[in-house]
C-alpha positions as a Markdown table, in Angstrom:
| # | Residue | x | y | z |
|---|---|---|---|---|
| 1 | Unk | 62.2 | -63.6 | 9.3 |
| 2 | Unk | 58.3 | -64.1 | 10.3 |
| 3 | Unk | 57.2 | -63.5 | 13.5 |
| 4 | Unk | 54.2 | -65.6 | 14.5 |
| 5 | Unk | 53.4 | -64.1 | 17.2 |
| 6 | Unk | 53.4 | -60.5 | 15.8 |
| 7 | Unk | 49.5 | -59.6 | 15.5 |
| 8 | Unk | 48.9 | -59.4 | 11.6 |
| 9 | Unk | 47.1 | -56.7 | 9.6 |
| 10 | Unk | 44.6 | -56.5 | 7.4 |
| 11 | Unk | 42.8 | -53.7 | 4.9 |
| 12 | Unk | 39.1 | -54.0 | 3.4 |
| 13 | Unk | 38.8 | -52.3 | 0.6 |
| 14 | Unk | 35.3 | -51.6 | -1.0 |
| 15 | Unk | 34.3 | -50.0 | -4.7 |
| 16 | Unk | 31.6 | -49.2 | -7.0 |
| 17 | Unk | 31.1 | -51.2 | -10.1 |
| 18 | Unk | 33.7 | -49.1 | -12.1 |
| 19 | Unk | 30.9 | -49.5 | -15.7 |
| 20 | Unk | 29.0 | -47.2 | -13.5 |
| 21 | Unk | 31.8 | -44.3 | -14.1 |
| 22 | Unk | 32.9 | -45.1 | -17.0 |
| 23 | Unk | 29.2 | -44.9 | -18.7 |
| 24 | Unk | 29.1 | -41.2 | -16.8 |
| 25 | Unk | 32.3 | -40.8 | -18.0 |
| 26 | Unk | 31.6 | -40.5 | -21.5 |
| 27 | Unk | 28.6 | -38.3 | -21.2 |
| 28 | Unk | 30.5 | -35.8 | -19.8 |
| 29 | Unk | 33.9 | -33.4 | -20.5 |
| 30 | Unk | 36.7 | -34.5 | -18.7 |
| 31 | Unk | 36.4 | -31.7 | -16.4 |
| 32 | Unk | 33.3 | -32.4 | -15.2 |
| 33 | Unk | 33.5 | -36.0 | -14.9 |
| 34 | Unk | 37.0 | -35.3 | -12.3 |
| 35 | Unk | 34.9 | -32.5 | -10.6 |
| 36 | Unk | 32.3 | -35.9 | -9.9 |
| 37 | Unk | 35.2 | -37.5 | -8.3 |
| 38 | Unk | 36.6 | -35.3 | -6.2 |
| 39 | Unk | 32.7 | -34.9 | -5.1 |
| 40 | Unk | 31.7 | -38.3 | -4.7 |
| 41 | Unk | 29.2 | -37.6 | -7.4 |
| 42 | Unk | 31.1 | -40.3 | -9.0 |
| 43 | Unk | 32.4 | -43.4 | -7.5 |
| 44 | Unk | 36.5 | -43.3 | -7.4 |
| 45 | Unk | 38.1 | -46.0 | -9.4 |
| 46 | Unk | 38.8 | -49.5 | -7.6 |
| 47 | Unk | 42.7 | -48.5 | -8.1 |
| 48 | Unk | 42.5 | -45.3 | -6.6 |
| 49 | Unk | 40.3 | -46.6 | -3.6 |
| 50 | Unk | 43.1 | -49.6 | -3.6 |
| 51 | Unk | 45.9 | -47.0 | -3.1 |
| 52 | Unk | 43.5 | -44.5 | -1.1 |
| 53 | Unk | 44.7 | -41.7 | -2.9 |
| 54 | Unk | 42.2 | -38.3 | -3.6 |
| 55 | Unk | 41.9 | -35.4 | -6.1 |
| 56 | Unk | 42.0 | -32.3 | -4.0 |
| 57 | Unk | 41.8 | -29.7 | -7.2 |
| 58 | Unk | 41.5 | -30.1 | -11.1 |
| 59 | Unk | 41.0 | -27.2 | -13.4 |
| 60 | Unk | 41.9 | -27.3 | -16.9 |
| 61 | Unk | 45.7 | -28.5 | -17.7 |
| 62 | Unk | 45.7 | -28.8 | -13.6 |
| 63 | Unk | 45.3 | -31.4 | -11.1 |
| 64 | Unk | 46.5 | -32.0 | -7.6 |
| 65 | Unk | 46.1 | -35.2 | -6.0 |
| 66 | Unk | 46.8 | -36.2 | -2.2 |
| 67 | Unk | 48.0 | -39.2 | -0.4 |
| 68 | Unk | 49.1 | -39.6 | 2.8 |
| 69 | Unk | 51.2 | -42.6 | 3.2 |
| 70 | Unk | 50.6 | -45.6 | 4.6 |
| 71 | Unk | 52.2 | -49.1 | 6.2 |
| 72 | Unk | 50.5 | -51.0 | 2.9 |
| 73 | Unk | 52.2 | -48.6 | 0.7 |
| 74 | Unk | 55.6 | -49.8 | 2.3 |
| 75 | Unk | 58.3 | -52.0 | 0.6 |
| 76 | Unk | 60.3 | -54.3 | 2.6 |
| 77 | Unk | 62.8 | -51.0 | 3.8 |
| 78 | Unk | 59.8 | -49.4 | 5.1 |
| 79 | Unk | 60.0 | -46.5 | 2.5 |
| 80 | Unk | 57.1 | -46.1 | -0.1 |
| 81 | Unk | 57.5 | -48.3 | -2.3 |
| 82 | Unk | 58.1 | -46.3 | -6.4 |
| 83 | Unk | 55.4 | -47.9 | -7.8 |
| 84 | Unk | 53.5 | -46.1 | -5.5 |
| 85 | Unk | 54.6 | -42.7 | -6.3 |
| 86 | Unk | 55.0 | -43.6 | -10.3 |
| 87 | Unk | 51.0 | -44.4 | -10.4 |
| 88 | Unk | 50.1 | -41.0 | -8.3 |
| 89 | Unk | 52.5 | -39.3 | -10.7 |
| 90 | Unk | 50.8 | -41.2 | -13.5 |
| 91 | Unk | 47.2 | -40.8 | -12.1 |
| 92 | Unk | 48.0 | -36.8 | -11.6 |
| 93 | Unk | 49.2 | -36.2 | -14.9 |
| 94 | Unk | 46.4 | -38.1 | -16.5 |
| 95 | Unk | 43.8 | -36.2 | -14.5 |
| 96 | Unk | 45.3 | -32.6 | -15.7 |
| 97 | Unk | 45.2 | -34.2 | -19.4 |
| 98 | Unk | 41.7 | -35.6 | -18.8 |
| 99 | Unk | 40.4 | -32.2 | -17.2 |
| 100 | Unk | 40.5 | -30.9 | -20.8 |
| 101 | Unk | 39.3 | -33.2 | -22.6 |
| 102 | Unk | 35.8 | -32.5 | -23.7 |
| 103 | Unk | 33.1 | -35.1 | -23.7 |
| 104 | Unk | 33.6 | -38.7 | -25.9 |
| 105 | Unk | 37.0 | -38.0 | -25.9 |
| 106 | Unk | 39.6 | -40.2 | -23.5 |
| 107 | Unk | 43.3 | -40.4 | -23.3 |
| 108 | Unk | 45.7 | -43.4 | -22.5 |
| 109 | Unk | 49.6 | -43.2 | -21.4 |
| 110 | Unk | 52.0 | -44.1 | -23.7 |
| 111 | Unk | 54.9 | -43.3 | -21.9 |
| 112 | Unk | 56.8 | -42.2 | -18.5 |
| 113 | Unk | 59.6 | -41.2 | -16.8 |
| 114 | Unk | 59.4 | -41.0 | -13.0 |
| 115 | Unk | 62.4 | -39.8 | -11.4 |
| 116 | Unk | 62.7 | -40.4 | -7.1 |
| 117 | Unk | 64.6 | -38.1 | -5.3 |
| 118 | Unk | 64.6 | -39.3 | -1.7 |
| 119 | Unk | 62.1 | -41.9 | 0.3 |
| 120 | Unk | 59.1 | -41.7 | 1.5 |
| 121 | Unk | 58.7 | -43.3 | 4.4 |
| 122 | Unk | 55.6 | -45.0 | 5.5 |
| 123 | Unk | 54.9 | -42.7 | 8.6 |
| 124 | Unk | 55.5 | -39.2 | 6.7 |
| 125 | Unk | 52.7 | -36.9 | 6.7 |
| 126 | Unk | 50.6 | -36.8 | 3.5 |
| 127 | Unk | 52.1 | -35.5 | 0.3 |
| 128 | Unk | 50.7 | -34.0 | -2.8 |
| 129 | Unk | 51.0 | -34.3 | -6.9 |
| 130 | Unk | 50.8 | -31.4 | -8.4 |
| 131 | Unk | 51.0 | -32.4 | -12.3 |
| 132 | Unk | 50.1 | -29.9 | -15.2 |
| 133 | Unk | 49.9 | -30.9 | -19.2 |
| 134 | Unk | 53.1 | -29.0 | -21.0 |
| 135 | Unk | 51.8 | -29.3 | -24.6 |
| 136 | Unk | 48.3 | -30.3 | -26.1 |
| 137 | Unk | 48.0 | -31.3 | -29.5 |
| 138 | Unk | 45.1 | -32.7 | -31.4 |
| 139 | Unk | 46.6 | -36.9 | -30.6 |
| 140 | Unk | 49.4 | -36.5 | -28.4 |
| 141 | Unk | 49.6 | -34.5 | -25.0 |
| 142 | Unk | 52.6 | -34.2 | -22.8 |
| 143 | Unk | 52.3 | -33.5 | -19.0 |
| 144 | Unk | 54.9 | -33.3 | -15.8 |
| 145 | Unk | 54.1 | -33.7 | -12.0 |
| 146 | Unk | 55.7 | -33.5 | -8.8 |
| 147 | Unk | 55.3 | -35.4 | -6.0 |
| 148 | Unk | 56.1 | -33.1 | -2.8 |
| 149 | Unk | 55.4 | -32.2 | 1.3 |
| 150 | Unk | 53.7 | -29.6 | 2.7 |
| 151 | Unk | 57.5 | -28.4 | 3.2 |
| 152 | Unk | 57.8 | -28.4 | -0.2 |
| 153 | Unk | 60.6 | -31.2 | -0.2 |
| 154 | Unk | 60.6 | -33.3 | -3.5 |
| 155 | Unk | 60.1 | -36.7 | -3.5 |
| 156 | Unk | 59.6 | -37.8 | -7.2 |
| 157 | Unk | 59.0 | -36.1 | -10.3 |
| 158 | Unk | 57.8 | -37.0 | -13.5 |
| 159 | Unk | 57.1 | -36.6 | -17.4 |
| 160 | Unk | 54.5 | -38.3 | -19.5 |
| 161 | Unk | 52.7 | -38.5 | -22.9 |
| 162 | Unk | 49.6 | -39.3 | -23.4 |
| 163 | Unk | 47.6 | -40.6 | -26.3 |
| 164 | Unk | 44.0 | -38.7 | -26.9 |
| 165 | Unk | 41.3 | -40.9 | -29.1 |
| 166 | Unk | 37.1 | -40.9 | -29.1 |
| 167 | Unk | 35.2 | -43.2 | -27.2 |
């Protein structure tokens, strides 16, 4: 039930033409382009400003990505809401497929699996995505994340495979 006179929140979220990255993009390997990002080099995508997530380390078949959790990440129960985690899982595993990719070469999902192993609530301290590619073949990669705490509690895990094509 609404409460009128509860003060109400709001969130402005700013971003860089994303044509801007996407031309760099292409010019560059994978690696590089993500070592732009994490930088600021190169703008951050609208989506990951959006969710205010940030890559914290990328290496080849690696990438870690952070996000501390926030009241607009919150379902109705006050717990992160999974589409939240699924798209850091997703976003993590993409980066550690995209960090070897070399340049004119780009990757898109084709499929999932995210598995949640206990809330997150809106208030916990930032958690980390710690994803890594499992196989790389010439047009198909596979990858698998993990979404944990500094405590190295488990909040979501995840398996993926990704399509690799030229630009």
């Amino acid at each position: 039930m609404a409460n009128d006179d509860e003060p109400r929140r709001s969130r402005l979220v700013t971003w860089q033409n994303p044509a801007l990255a996407t031309q760099a993009g292409r010019a560059l390997s994978g690696l590089d382009y993500l070592l732009g990002v994490q930088n600021g080099s190169i703008p951050v995508s609208p989506f990951g400003r959006l969710l205010d997530y940030r890559i914290v380390e990328v290496r080849p078949g690696h990438a870690r990505l952070e996000l501390e959790p926030q009241e607009f990440h919150c379902n109705p129960t006050g717990t992160v809401h999974g589409g939240v985690l699924s798209t850091l899982l997703d976003s993590a595993m993409g980066c550690a497929v995209q960090a070897t990719l070399a340049a004119g070469v780009a990757y898109a999902t084709l499929e999932m699996k995210t598995n949640f192993t206990r809330p997150l609530r809106g208030s916990s301290p930032p958690v980390r995505c710690e994803a890594k590619t499992v196989h790389a073949g010439s047009r198909i990669v596979t990858a698998e994340g993990k979404v944990l705490d500094d405590q190295h509690v488990l909040y979501a895990h995840g398996l993926a495979t990704f399509m690799i094509f030229k630009t």
